[in-house]
C-alpha positions in Angstrom: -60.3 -8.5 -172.0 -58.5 -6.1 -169.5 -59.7 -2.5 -169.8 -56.1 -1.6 -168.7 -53.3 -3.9 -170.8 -50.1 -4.1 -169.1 -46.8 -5.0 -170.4 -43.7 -5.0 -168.4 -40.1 -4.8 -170.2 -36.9 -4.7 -167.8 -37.3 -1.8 -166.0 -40.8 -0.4 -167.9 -44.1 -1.0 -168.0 -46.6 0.1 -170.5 -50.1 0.8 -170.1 -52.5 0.4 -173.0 -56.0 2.1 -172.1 -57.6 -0.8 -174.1 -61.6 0.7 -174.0 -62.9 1.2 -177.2 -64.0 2.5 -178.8 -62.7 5.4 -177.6 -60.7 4.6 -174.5 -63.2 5.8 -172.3 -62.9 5.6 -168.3 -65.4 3.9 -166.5 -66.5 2.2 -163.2 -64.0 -1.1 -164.4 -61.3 0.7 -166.1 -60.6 3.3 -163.1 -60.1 1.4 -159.9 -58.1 -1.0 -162.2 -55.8 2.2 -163.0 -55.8 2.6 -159.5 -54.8 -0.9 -158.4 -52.3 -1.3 -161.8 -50.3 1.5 -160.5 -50.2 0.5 -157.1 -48.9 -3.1 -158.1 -45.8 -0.4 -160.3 -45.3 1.0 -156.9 -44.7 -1.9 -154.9 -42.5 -4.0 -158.3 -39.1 -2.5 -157.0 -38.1 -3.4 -160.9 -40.1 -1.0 -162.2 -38.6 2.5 -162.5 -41.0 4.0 -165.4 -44.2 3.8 -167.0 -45.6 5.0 -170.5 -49.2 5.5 -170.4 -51.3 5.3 -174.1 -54.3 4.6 -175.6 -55.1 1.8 -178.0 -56.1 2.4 -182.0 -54.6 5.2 -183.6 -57.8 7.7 -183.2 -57.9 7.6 -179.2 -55.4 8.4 -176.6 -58.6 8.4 -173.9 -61.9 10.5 -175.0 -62.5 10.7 -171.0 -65.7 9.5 -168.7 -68.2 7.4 -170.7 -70.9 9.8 -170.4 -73.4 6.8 -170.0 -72.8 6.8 -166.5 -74.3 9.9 -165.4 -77.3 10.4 -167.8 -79.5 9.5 -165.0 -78.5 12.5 -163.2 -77.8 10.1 -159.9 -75.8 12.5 -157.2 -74.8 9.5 -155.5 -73.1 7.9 -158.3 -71.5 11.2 -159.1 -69.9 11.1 -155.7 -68.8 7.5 -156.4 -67.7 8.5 -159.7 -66.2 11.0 -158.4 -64.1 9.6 -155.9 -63.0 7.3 -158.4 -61.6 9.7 -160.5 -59.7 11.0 -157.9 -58.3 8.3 -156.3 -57.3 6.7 -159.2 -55.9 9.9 -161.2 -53.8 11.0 -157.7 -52.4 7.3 -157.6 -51.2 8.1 -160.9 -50.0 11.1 -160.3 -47.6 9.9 -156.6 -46.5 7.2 -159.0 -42.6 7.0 -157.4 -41.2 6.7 -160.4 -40.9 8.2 -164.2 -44.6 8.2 -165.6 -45.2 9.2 -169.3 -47.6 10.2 -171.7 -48.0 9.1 -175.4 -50.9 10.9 -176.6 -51.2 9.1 -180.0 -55.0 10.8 -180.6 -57.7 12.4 -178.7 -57.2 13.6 -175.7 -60.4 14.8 -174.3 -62.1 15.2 -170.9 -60.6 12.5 -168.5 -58.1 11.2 -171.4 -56.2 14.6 -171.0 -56.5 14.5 -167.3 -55.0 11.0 -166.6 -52.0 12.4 -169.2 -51.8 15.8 -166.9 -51.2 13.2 -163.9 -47.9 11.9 -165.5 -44.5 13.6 -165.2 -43.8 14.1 -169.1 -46.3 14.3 -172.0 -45.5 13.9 -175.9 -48.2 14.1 -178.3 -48.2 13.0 -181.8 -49.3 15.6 -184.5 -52.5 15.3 -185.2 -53.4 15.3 -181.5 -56.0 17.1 -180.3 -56.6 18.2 -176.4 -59.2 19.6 -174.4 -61.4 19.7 -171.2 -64.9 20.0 -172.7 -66.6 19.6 -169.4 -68.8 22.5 -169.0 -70.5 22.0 -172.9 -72.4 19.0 -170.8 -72.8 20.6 -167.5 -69.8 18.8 -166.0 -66.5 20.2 -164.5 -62.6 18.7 -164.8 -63.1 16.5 -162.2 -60.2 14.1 -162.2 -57.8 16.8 -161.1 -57.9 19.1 -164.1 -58.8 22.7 -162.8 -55.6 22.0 -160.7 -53.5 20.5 -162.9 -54.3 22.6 -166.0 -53.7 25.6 -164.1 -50.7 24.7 -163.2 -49.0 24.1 -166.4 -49.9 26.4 -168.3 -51.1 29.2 -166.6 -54.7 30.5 -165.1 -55.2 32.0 -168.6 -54.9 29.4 -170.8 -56.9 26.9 -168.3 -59.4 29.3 -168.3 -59.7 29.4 -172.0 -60.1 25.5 -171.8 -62.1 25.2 -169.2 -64.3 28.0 -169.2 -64.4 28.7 -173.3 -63.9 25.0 -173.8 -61.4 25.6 -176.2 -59.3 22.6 -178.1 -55.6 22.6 -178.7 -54.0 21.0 -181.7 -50.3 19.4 -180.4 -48.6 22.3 -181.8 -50.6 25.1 -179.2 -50.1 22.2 -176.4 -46.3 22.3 -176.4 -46.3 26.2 -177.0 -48.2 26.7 -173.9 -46.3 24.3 -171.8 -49.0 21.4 -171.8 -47.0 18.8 -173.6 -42.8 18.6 -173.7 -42.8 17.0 -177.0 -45.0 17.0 -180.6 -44.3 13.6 -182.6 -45.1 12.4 -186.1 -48.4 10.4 -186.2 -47.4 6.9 -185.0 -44.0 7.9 -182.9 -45.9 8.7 -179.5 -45.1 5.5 -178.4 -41.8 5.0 -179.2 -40.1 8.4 -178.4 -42.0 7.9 -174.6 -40.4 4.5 -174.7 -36.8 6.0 -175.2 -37.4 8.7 -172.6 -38.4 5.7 -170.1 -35.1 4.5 -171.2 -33.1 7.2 -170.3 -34.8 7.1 -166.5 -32.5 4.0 -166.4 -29.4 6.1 -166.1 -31.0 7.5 -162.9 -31.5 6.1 -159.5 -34.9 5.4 -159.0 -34.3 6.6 -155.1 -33.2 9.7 -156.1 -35.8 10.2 -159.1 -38.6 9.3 -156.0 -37.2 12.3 -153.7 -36.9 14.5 -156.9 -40.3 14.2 -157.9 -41.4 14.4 -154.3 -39.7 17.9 -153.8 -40.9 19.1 -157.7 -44.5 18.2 -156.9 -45.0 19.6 -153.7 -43.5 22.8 -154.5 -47.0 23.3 -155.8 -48.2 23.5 -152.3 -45.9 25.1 -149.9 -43.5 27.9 -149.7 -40.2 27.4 -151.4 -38.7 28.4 -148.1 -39.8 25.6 -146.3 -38.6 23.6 -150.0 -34.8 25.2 -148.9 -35.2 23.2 -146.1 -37.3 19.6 -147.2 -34.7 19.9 -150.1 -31.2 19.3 -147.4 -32.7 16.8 -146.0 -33.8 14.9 -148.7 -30.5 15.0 -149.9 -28.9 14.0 -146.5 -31.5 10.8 -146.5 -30.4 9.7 -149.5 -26.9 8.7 -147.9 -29.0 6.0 -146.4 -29.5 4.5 -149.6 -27.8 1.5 -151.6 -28.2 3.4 -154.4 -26.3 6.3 -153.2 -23.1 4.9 -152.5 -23.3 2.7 -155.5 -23.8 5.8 -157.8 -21.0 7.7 -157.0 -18.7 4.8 -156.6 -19.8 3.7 -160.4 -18.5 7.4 -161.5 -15.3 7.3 -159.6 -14.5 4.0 -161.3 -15.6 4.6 -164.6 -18.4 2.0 -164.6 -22.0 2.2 -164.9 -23.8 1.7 -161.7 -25.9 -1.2 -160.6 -29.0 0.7 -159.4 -30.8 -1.8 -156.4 -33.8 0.6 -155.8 -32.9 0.6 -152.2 
């Protein structure tokens, strides 16, 4: 049985964190992440992704724990590096990545969500980063990502309080886009990856490249990274197919290219 079950529809594919029994993230399940997305990037089908977690209790409940009882430093730096390379794969996935957080979302679980472009949670959802109760930190990208949706002060109050948000408090503060009823998660992320169809998946790549890296540099030298990007697109297939679609009233044949 695959940690990581993966079902690919036309122009989706859906990942199942299949772990239980709570979806945990391990030494298998994160390198196969890794790998999983990579295979997305290189299937020029694939324009989106919708990330959940089996069961109906469990989106992810984050690291199994197991792993660093021992108190090994070196397998913390493995472990760590794992986190990391897998999570930041996720995240520079080149196209449309989703979240449907359809339980728990603890520790790691809400970090791999925080690594994909849209996040709807179901209603009885809960989120945190509960770290610091076991003398751990975020480390799969969280004290970055956290901060920078919803604000220092309401990481903080996560992070360093390690307090819990029901779905509700999430999408008020800008952590999720979307609250569900209990059982939807997975099909309202499934009709948002359907409406990244209507986009080119070249442009929606140079989008998200110019969105996320705003986080980085000045939005002056973003002014300039942004013209270009648009001139390189004129390079594309895709370019000259999508405005020739609109001129002639047609919907356009996206090639990815």
């Amino acid at each position: 049985m695959s940690k990581i079950d993966v079902t690919i529809e036309g122009h989706q594919a859906l990942l199942t964190i299949n772990n239980p029994p709570a979806n945990t993230w391990d030494g298998e399940s994160l390198p196969l992440l890794r790998d999983t997305i990579a295979e997305m990037n290189e299937n020029r089908e694939v324009y989106s992704l919708v990330l959940t977690g089996e069961g109906e209790k469990f989106f992810s409940a984050g690291a199994d724990l197991n792993m660093f009882a021992d108190g090994d430093i070196a397998n913390a730096r493995r472990m760590a590096v794992e986190f990391g390379s897998a999570f930041e794969t996720l995240s520079q996935f080149r196209g449309v990545s989703i979240a449907a957080i359809n339980g728990f979302a603890m520790g790691g679980g809400l970090e791999a969500a925080m690594c994909c472009d849209i996040r709807v949670a179901e209603s009885q959802a809960q989120m945190g980063l509960p770290e610091a109760t076991v003398g751990l930190l975020p480390g799969g990208l969280g004290t970055q990502h956290l901060s920078w949706l919803v604000g220092e002060g309401w990481a903080k109050r996560m992070i360093l309080l390690g307090e819990r948000v029901d779905a509700e408090t999430a999408k008020a503060i800008g952590l999720v886009e979307e609250v569900v009823p209990t059982g939807e998660s997975l099909k309202r992320a499934q009709e948002m990856a359907t409406m990244v169809e209507n986009q080119s998946p070249m442009s929606i790549a140079a989008c998200k490249n110019l969105i996320q890296s705003a986080r980085h540099r000045a939005m002056s030298d973003g002014y300039i990274l942004e013209r270009d990007a648009f001139v390189n697109l004129f390079s594309t297939d895709d370019q000259a197919e999508g405005v020739n679609a609109f001129l002639e009233k047609r919907k356009p044949a996206w090639k990815n290219s």
